[in-house]
N, C-alpha and C positions, 0 to 999 in steps of 0.2 A: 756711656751706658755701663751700666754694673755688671759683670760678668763673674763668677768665679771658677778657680783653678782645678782639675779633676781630682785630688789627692788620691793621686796613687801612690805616691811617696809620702804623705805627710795628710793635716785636715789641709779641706780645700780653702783657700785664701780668695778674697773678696779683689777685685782691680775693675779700675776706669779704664775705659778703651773708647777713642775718639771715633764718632759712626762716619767717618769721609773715610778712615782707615777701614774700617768695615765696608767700605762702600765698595772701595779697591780692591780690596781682596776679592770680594763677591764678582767686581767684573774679571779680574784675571781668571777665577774659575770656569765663570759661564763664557768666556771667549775662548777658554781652551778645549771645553768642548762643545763647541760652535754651540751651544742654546741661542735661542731666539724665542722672540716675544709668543705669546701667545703656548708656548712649550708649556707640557704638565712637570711637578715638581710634586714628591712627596716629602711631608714633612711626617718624620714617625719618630721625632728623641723628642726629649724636655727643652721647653725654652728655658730650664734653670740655666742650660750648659752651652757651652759656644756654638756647638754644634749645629742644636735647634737653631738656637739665634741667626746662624748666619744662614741657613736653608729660606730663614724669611728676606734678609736681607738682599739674598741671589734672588730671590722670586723682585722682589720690591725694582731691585737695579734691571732687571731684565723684562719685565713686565709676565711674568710665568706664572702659569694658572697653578697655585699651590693648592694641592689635596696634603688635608692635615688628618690625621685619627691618631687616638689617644695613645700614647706611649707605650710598646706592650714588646715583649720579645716575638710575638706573629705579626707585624704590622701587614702583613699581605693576606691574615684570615677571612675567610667569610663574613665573619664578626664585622670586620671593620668594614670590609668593600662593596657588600650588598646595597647599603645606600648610600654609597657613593658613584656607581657605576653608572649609574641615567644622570649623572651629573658633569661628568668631565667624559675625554678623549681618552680612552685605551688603549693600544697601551700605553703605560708611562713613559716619559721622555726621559725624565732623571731620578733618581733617589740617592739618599746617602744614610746607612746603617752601621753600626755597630759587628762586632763578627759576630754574638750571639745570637742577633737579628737574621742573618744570612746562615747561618746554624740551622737554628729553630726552623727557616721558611724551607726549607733543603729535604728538612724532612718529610715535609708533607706536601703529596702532588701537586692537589691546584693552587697550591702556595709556590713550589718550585716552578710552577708554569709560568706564575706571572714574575717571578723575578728573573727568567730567563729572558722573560720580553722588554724587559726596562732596557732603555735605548744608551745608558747610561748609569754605570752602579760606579758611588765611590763609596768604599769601606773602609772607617777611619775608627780611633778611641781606643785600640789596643793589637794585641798585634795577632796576626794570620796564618794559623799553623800550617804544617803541610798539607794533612788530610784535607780542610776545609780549600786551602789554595787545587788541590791537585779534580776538585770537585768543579771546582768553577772553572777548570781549562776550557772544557767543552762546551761553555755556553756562546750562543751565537752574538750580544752583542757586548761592546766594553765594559767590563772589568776594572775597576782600578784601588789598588792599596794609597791612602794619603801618609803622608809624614807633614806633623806638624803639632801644634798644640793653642793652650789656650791665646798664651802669650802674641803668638802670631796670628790670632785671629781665624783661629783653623790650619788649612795646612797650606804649604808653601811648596808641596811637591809631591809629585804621583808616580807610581808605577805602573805598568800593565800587567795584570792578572792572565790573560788571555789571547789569543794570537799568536800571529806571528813576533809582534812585538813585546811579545811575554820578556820581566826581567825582572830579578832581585834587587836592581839598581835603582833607586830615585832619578827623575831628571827634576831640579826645580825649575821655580817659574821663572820667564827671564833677566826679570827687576831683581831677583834672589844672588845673593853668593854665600856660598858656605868654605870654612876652612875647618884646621882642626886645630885647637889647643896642645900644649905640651904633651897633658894627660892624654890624647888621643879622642879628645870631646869635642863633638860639633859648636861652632860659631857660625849665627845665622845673622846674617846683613841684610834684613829686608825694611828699606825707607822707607816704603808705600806705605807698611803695615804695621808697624815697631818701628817708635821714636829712635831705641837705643840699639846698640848691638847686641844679641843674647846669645849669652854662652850656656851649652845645656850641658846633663851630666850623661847626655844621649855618647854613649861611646860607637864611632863609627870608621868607617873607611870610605874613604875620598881618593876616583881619579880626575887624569888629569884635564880631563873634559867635565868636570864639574860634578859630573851625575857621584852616588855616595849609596851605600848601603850601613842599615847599623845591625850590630854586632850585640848589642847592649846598654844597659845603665849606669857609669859609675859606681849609683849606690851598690849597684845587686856582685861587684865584686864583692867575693869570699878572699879574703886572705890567711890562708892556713897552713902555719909552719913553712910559710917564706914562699907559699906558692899560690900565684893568684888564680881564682878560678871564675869565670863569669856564668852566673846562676840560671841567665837564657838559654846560655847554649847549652849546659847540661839537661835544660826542660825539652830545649828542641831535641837532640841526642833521645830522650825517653819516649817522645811522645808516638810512636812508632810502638811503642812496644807494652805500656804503663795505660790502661782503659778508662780505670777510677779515676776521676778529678785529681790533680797532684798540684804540689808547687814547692821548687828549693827556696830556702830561706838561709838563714844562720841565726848561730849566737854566739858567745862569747865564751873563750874555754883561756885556763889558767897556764895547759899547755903549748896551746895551738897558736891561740890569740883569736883563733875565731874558728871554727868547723860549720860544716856543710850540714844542714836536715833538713829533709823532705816532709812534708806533711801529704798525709794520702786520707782518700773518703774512703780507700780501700783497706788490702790486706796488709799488715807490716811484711808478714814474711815472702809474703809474693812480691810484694814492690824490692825488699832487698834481695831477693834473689834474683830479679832484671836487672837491678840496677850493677848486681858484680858481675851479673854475665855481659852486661853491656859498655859499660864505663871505665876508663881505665883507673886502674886500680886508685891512684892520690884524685880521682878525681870522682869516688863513690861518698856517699854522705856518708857519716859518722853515728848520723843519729838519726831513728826513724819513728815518724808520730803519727798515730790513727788522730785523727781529728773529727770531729758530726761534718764541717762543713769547710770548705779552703775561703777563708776571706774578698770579699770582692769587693771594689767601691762601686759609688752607685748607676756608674757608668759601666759597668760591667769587667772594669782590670783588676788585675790582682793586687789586691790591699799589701802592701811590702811590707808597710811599716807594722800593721797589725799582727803580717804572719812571723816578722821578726818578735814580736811581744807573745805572740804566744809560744813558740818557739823556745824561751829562753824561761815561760813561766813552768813549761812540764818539766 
């Protein structure tokens, strides 16, 4: 089956993926959180992207009554549930969104109603701020962040949002092993699902019981004047404090060999004047850019490579 890759580093790339691989993956999902036949399943991404794809394939292997409506950052609106609700079982047993998806539903009541009642949430495709994570503690049933990507046929490992078992830690799935490369970069060993071994530019930390948190990208190291800086944790560090949509990027300087800039939908001088009261001093951007809008791809991550270009075109 033709799937292509999210570019959030680059355009997205076209690859075969064998559907037995897909099959596996889909049952290690649905056995890990006990679904069973007859279970509601919503589907609310594109079947351009793996994500969609494998929501059908886990209905398919498990035999789950799939509730589909069209792709929207409210998939839990009126819009969409009104006629679909004389139709299936409510609440839902599972769904899987995007964070913008769980953003947008958060805000508004009987949208947040019903995503408190899903029996099961994974939220996968980009990563889970504070704010948005410290929102979903309180809800009554599981919660869960995926780590994973195209390559691996979705994800290969979860965490819990929620509970007692709340953690920043991945545990993968049991078929799974991961190490780390020289550079500190995840190596994922999953047979089931990926022919080969994949080594990502996913910069992470690994113990010794297997489970792993990541830290960052590779690409999104800043290296400036001999000091490395990673452009996540600067984003995590602001976002506390920074309202306007932002995102650090870099470009290319004749002194430095590369400096740090922020692009904001906000104000230049407001954002600089958080970012010095916040940041320690070698680790504030250099350069500061009002932008109309912060790049996204069409899965909702932040476009790197686009905000690296525009970055370097101001």
């Amino acid at each position: 089956m033709l799937v292509h890759t999210s570019g959030s580093t680059g355009e997205p790339k076209p690859m075969l993926v064998e559907k037995q691989r897909m099959v596996a993956s889909a049952r290690r999902t649905n056995d890990f959180l006990g679904l069973k036949k007859g279970d509601t399943a919503l589907l609310c991404m594109s079947l351009d992207y793996i994500a969609g794809k494998m929501m059908v394939v886990r209905a398919i292997e498990r035999g789950l009554q799939l509730v589909s409506v069209e792709p929207s950052g409210h998939p839990l609106s009126n819009q969409h549930f009104s006629s679909l609700i004389s139709h299936f079982s409510f609440p839902l047993d599972f769904a899987a969104m995007v964070p913008m998806q769980v953003f947008n539903s958060l805000q508004v009541p009987e949208e947040r109603q019903r995503l408190m009642q899903v029996r099961h949430l994974i939220i996968g495709g980009g990563a889970i701020d504070e704010g948005l994570a410290a929102e979903l503690k309180s809800f009554p049933n599981a919660v869960w962040s995926t780590y994973g990507m195209t390559e691996t046929l979705s994800h290969i490992a979860l965490r819990r949002l929620n509970g007692p078992d709340a953690s920043e830690w991945y545990t993968p799935f049991d078929s799974v092993k991961v190490s780390l490369n020289e550079e500190g970069c995840m190596v994922i060993d999953a047979p089931e699902v990926c022919a080969t071994t994949l080594v990502t530019n996913d910069i992470a930390e690994l113990r010794p019981d297997g489970t792993f948190r990541i830290l960052g990208r590779k690409d999104n190291v800043i290296c400036s004047g001999g000091i490395k800086i990673q452009a996540e944790e600067v984003e995590r560090q602001l976002r506390p404090h920074l309202h306007e949509p932002y995102l650090i990027t870099k470009r290319p300087d004749v002194k430095f060999g590369e400096v740090m800039v922020l692009l904001t939908e906000g104000s230049v001088d407001e954002a600089r004047t958080i970012c010095e009261r916040i940041l320690p001093k070698y680790h504030q951007p250099r350069v500061y850019l009002h932008i109309d809008r912060i790049p996204l791809t069409e899965t909702g991550k932040p476009a790197r490579q686009q905000a690296a270009q525009l970055a370097a075109a101001k």
